[in-house]
C-alpha positions as CSV (number, residue, x, y, z in Angstrom):
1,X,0.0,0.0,0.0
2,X,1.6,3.3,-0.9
3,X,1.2,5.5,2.0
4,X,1.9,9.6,1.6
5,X,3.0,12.0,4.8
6,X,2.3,15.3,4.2
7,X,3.8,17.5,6.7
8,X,2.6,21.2,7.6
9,X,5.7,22.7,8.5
10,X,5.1,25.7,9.8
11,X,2.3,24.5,12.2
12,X,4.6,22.1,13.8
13,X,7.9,25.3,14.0
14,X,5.9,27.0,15.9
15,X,4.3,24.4,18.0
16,X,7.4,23.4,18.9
17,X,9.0,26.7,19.5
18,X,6.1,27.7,22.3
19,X,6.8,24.3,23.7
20,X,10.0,25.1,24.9
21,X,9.4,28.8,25.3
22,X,9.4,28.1,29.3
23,X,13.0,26.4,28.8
24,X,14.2,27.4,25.5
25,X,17.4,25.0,24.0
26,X,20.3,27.9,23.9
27,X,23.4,26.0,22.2
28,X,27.3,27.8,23.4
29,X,26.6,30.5,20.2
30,X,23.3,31.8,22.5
31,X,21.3,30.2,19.5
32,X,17.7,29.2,20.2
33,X,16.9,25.9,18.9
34,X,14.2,25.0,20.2
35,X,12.2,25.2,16.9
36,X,14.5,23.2,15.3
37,X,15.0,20.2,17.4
38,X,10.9,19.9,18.0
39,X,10.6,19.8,14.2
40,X,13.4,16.9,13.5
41,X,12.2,14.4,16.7
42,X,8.4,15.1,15.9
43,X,9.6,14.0,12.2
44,X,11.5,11.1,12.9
45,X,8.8,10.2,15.7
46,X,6.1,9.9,13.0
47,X,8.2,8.6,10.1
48,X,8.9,6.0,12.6
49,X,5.6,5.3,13.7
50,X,4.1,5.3,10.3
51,X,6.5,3.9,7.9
52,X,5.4,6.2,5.0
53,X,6.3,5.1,1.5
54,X,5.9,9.1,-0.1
55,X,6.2,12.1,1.8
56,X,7.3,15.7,1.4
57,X,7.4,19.0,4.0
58,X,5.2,22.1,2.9
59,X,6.1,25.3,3.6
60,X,4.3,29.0,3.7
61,X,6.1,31.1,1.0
62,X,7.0,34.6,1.3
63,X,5.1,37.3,0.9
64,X,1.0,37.1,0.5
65,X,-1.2,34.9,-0.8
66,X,-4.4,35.4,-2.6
67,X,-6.2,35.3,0.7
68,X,-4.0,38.5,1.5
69,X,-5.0,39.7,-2.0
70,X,-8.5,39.2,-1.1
71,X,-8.4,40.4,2.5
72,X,-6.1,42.8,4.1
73,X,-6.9,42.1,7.2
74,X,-6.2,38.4,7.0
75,X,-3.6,36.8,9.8
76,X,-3.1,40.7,10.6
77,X,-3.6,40.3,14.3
78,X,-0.8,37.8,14.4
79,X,2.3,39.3,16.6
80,X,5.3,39.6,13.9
81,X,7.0,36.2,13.2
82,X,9.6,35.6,16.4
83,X,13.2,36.4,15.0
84,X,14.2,32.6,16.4
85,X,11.8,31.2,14.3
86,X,12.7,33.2,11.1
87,X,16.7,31.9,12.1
88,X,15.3,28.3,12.8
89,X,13.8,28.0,9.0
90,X,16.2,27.7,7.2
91,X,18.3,25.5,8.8
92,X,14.8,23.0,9.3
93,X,15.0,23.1,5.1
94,X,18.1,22.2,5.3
95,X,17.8,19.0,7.0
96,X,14.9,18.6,5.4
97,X,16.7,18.4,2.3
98,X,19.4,16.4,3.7
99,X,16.7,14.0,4.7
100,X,16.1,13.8,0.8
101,X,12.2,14.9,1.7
102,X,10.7,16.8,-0.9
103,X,9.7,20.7,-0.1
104,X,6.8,21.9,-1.2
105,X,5.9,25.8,-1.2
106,X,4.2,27.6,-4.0
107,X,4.2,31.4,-4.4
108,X,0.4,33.1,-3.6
109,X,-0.6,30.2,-1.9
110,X,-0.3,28.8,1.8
111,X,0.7,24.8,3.3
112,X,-2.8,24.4,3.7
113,X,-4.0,25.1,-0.1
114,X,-0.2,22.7,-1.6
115,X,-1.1,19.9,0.6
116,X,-5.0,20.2,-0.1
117,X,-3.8,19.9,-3.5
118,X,-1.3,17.3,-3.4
119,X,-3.5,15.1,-1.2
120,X,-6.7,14.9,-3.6
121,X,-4.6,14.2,-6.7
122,X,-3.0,11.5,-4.5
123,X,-5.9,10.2,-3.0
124,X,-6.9,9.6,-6.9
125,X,-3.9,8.1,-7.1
126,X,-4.6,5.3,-4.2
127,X,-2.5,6.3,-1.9
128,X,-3.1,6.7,2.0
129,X,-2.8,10.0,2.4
130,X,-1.5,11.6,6.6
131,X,-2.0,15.1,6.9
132,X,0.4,16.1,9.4
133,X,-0.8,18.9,11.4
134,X,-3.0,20.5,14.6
135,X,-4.7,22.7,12.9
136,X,-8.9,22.0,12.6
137,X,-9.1,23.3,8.7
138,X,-7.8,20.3,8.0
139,X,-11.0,18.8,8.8
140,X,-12.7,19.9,5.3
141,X,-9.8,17.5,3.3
142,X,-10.8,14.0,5.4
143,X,-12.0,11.4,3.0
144,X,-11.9,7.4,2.5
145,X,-8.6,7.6,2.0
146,X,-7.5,11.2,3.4
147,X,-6.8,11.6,7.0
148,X,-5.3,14.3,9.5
149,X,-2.6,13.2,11.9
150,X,-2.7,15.5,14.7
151,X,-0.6,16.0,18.0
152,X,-2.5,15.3,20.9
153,X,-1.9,17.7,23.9
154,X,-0.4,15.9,26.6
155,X,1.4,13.4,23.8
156,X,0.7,10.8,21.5
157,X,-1.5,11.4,18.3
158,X,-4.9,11.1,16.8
159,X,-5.8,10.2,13.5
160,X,-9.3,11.8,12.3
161,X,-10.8,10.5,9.2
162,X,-14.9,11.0,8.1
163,X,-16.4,9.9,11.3
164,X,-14.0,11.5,13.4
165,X,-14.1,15.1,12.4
166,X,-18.2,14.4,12.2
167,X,-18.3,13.6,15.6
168,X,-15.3,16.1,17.1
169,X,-17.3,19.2,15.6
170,X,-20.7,17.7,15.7
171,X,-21.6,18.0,12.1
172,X,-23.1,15.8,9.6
173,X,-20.6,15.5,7.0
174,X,-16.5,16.9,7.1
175,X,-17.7,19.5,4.0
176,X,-19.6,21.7,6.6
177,X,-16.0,22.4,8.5
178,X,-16.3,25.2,5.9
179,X,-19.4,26.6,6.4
180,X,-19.0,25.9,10.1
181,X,-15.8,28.5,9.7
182,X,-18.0,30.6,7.7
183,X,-20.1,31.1,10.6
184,X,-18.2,31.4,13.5
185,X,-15.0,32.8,12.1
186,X,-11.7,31.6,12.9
187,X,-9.6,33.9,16.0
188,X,-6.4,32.5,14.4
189,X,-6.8,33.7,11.1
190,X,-8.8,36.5,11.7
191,X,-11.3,35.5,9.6
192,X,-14.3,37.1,10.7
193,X,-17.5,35.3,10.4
194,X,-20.8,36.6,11.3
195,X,-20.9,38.7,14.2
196,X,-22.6,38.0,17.4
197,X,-22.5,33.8,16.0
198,X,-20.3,31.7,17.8
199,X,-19.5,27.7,17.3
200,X,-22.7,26.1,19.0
201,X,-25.2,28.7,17.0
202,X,-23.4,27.7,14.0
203,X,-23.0,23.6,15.0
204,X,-27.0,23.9,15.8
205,X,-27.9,26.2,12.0
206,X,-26.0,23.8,10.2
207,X,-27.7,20.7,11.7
208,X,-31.3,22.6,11.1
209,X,-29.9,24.0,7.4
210,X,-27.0,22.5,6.6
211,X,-25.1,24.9,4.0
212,X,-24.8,28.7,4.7
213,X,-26.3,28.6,1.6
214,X,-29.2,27.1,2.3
215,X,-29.4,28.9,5.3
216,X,-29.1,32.6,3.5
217,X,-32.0,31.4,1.4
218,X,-34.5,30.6,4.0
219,X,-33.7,33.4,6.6
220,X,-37.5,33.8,6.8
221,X,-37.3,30.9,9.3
222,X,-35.2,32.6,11.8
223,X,-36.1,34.6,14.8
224,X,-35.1,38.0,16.4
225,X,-31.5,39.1,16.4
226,X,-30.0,36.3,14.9
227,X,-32.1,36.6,11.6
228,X,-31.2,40.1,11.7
229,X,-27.5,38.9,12.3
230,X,-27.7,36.7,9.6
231,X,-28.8,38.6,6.6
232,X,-27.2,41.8,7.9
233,X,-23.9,40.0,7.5
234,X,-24.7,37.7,4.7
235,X,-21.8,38.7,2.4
236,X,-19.5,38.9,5.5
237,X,-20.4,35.4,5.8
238,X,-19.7,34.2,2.4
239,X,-16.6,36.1,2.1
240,X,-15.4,34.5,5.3
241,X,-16.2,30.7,3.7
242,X,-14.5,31.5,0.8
243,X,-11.2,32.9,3.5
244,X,-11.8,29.0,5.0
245,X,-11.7,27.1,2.4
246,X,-8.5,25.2,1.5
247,X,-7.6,25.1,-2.0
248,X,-7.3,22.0,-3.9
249,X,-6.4,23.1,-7.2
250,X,-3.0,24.8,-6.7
251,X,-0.3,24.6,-9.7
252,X,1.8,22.0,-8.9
253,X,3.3,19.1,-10.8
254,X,2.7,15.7,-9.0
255,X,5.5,13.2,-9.7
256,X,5.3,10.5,-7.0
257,X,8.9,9.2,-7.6
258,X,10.0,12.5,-6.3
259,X,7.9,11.6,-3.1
260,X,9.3,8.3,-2.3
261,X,10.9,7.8,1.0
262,X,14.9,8.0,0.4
263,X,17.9,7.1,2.4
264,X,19.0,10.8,4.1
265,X,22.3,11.9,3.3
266,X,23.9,11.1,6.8
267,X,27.3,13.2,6.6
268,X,25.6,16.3,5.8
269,X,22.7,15.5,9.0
270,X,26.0,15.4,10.7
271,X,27.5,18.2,9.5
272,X,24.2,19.9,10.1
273,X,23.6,18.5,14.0
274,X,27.2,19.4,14.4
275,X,27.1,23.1,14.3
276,X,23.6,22.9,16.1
277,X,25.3,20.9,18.7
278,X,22.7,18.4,18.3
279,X,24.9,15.4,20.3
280,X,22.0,13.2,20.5
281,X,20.8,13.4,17.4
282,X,23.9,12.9,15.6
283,X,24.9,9.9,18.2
284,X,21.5,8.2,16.7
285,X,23.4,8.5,12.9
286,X,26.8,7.4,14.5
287,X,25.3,4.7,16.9
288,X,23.1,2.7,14.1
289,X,26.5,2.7,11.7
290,X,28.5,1.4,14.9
291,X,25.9,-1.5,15.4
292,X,24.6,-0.4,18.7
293,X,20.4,-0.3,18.4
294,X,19.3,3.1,17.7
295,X,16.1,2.3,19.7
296,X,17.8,2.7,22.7
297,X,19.4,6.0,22.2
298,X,15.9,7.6,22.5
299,X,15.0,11.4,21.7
300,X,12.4,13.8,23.7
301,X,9.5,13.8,21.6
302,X,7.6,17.3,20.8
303,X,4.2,16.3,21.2
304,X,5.0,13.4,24.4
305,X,3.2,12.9,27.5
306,X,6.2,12.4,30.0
307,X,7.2,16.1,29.3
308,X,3.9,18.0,29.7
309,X,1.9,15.5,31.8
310,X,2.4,13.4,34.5
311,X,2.9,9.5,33.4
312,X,0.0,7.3,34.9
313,X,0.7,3.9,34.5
314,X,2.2,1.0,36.5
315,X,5.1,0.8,35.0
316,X,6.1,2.7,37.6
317,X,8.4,0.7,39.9
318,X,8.6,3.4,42.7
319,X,12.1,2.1,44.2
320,X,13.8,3.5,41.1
321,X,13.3,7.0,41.9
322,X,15.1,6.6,45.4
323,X,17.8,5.1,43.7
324,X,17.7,7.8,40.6
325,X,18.2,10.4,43.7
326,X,21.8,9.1,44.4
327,X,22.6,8.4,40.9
328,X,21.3,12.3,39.6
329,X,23.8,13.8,42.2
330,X,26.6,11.9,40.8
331,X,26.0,12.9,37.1
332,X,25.7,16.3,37.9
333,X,28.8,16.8,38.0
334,X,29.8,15.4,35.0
335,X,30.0,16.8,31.3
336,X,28.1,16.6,28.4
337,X,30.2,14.8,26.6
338,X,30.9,11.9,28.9
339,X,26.5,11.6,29.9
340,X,26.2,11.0,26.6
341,X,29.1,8.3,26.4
342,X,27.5,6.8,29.1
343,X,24.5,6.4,28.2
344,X,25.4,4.9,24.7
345,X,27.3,2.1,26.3
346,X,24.6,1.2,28.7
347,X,22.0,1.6,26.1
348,X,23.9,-1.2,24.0
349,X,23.5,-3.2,26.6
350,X,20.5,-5.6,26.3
351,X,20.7,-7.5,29.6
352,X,18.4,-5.4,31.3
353,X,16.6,-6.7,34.6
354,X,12.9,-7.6,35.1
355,X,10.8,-8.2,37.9
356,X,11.4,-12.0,38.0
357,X,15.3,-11.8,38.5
358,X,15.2,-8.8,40.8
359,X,14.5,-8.9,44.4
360,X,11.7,-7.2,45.8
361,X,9.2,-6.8,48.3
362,X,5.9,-5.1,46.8
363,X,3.3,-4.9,50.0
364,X,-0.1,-3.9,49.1
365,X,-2.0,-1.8,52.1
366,X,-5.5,-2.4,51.8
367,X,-6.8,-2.0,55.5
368,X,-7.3,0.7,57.8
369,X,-4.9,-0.9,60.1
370,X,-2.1,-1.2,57.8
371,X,-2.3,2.2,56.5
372,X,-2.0,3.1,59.9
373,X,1.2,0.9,60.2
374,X,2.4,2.5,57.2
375,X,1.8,6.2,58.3
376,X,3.8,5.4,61.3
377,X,6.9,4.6,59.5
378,X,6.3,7.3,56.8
379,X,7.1,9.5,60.0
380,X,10.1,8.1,61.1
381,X,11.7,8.6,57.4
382,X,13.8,11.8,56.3
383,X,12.9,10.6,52.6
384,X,10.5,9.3,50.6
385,X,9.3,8.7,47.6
386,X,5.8,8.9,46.5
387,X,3.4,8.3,43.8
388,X,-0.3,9.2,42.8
389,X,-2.2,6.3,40.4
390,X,-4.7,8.0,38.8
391,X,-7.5,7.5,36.0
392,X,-5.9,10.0,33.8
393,X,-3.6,12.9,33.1
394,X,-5.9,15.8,33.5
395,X,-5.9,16.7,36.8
396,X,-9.6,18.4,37.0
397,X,-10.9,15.2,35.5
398,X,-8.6,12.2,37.0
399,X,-9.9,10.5,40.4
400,X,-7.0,8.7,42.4
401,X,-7.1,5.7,42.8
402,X,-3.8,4.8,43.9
403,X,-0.6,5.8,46.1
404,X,2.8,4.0,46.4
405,X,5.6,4.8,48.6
406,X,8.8,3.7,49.2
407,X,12.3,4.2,51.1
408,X,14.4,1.4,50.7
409,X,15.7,-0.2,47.5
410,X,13.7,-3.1,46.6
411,X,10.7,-2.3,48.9
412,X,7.6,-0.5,47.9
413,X,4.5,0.0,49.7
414,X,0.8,0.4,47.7
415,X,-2.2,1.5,48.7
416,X,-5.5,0.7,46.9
417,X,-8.1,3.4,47.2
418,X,-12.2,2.6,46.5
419,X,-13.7,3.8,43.5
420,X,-16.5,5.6,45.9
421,X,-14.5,8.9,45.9
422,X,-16.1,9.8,49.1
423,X,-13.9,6.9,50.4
424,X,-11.2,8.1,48.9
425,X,-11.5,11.2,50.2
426,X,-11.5,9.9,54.0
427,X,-8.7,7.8,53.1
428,X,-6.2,10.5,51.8
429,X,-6.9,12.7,55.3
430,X,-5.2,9.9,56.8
431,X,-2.3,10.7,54.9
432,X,-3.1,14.3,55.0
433,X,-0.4,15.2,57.9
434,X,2.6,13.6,56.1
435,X,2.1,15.3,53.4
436,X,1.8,18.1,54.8
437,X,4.9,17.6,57.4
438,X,7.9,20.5,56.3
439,X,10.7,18.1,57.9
440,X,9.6,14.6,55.6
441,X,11.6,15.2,51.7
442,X,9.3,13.9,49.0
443,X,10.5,12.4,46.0
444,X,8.5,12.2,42.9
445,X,8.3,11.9,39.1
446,X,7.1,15.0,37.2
447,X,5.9,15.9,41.1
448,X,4.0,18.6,40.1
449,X,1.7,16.4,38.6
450,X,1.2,14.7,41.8
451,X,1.3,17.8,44.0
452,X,-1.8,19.5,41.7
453,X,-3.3,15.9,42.0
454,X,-3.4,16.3,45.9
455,X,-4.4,19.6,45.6
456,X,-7.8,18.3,43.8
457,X,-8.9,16.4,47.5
458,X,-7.8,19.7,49.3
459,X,-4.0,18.0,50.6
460,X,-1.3,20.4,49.9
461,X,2.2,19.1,49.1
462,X,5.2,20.8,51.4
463,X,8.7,20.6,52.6
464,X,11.8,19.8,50.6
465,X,10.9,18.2,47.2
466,X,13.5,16.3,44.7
467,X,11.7,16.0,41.2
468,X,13.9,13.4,39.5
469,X,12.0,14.4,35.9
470,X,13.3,17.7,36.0
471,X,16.8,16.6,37.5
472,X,17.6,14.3,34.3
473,X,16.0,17.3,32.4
474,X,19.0,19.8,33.5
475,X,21.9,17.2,33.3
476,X,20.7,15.3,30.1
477,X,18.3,17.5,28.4
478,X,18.7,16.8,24.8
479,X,17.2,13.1,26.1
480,X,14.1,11.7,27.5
481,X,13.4,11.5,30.4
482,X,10.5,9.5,31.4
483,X,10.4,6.4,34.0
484,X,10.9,3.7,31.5
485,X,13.8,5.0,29.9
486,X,15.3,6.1,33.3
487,X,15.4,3.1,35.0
488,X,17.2,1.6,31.9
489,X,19.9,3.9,31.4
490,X,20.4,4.1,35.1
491,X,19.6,0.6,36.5
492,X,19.4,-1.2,34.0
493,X,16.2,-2.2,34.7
494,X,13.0,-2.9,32.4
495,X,9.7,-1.9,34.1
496,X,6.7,-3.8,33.6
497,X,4.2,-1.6,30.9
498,X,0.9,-1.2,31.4
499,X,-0.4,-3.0,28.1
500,X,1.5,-6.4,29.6
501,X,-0.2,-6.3,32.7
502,X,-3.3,-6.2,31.0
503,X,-3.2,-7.6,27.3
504,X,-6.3,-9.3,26.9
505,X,-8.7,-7.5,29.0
């Protein structure tokens, strides 16, 4: 099956530019690359994950387009384009091109109207098409064989054919993403719809009319303001369906050889990584022509979980954040260059330790009495490490319905809460006071998670607190740093996922 990524380059630079606009990437020249380095690992991530056949990058070209023609006011609220981003370009179409990808990017027209374009003739074609990108327009462009790809928040991805858009914007076919734009307008382009109608007026005149222009001709059947809204504004409303609606006839020649997925000129990603001071990403290229599994040398993905959420499931063997503790101080003190030496050699090595060849004492506390035996030695400790198990990774929506603990390598204590969250609630004040103690250091895993967590069942989080997420992050930060990959690199230890505990439920 021949299978087509088409990648909206622009959306993704500046996604991942504001994703690291808390922490920006500053290489020794004071260079931001933030931009850059989102852009490549988001790439790799997905052609990884999806094993295209075709693909090719498109890009906004300079200087307006006929929408800009049309409308002068069009993207004019936009702040001006951030000088890092306007540095970050060209070098991203430069490893682009290394990567032998295909750029796209034709004068007068945007990303949205070339890969419109290029996905329609190659949906004719019988290709698979991916449309790469966040951003909703893409919704109009879904078909049988057309579907957006688009970056969850909080990590992973969704893929959104027919069905998909119909149910996420609650309309009856993925054709009325248009009109629906029409309507309500669109903030981010500045397109301006019709004034006074916002997304559930126009979700519920599209259901009851289903085209604006059905719905200009039979105004008659609307009441009070919003009739006089409507056919006040009618031409605003037209003009603004005409400002969403992606082009699909753009000039372009369509040669799918020039799409095929080729081997990427590795010297000049090098030579490229080099002067970015990309280590990671050019020990990847080096590792995988020294015979030492890529797979293992893993890069921090733009759009994953572990480094805007807090990681949920029980893969979480809580003894190996104590031991991470001792093991960050050590590293700290090392340099770049020998962390990333490091971690190569022990990510070539594939005898990592499991559960069944490690000793360990799990204890599960699922009385009154032995929380209370727990509680009592929680007191008597100067450290401890702590976890929250919860239903998901939104905190205003998640219930807990776990807690583990532990303070001595090999042993770790859980504690099962009910699914009556009233219960819940009258267990956690039990625990209220230790968290709560100033003199007790807690340990955590993207603690913040777990502090905002506590928060949510009124138990504030306080005293001295060791977040072994954000440690890696300042002494390895071109890595990942999530649980998993922790306790490999620095025990040497495979954790147990959550799919193999339960495959087959």
């Amino acid at each position: 099956m021949k299978k087509l990524l088409l990648v909206d380059a622009y959306a993704l630079i500046y996604r991942a530019y504001y994703a690291f606009v808390r922490n920006p990437r500053i290489n020794s020249k004071a260079m931001n690359t933030s931009a850059i380095f989102g852009f490549v690992t988001t790439l790799d991530e997905v052609i990884k994950k999806q094993q295209p056949t075709h693909i090719a990058v498109a890009f906004d070209p300079a200087g307006k387009t006929f929408r800009h023609e049309a409308y002068e006011q069009y993207k004019a609220q936009r702040e001006a384009t951030p000088e890092d981003i306007k540095i970050a370009v060209p070098y991203i179409k430069k490893i682009v091109a290394a990567m032998n990808i295909r750029i796209l990017e034709v004068p007068g027209f945007e990303a949205d109207d070339v890969i419109g374009t290029v996905a329609k003739i190659a949906e004719k074609q019988e290709f698979e098409v991916l449309m790469l990108t966040p951003d909703k327009d893409y919704g109009q462009l879904v078909s049988e064989r057309v579907f957006m790809y688009r970056p969850r928040f909080g990590g992973g991805y969704e893929t959104l054919g027919i069905e998909e858009v119909k149910k996420k914007f609650e309309i009856n076919n993925q054709n009325q993403i248009i009109d629906l734009l029409g309507l309500m307008g669109d903030a981010s382009d500045n397109i301006p719809g019709c004034p006074g109608v916002g997304e559930k007026t126009a979700i519920k005149l599209l259901a009851e009319f289903g085209s604006i222009d059905n719905l200009l001709k039979n105004t008659t059947l609307l009441k009070g303001t919003l009739k006089t809204k409507i056919e006040e504004n009618a031409e605003i409303i037209k003009f603004s369906r005409f400002l969403a609606t992606i082009k699909t006839d753009v000039p372009i020649d369509f040669n799918e050889n020039e799409l095929l997925l080729k081997t990427v000129n590795e010297n000049e990603l090098i030579s490229i990584y080099n002067e970015l001071e990309f280590r990671t990403l050019t020990a990847k290229i080096t590792a995988k022509n020294n015979l030492i599994p890529s797979k293992q040398i893993m890069q921090t993905s733009l759009f994953d979980s572990e480094n805007v959420q807090a990681e949920t499931n029980l893969s979480h063997d809580v003894d190996t954040k104590v031991d991470f503790f001792s093991q960050t101080k050590k590293h700290q003190s090392h340099s770049d260059t020998t962390q990333q030496t490091q971690q190569q050699e022990i990510a070539s090595n594939n005898d990592l330790n499991i559960i069944y060849n490690t000793p360990c004492n799990y204890i599960l506390v699922d009385t009154k009495a032995k929380r209370a035996e727990l509680i009592s030695h929680l007191f008597l400790q100067k450290s401890v490490c702590f976890d929250t198990e919860t239903t998901g990774t939104d905190v205003f929506s998640a219930q807990m319905v776990g807690l583990s603990f532990c303070w001595k390598t090999g042993e770790a204590l859980y504690v099962n809460l009910p699914e009556n969250q009233d219960e819940t609630r009258e267990i956690l004040q039990e625990f209220k006071a230790f968290f709560q103690n100033e003199y007790i250091e807690k340990i955590g895993q993207n603690i913040k998670f777990d502090l905002l967590m506590l928060q949510q069942y009124g138990i504030s989080l306080k005293g001295k607190l060791f977040d072994t997420m954000i440690a890696h992050y300042l002494i390895a930060p071109e890595l990942r740093h999530g649980m998993d990959y922790l306790a490999e690199i620095y025990l040497k230890y495979k954790t147990i996922h959550y799919n193999d505990l339960f495959a087959g439920q």
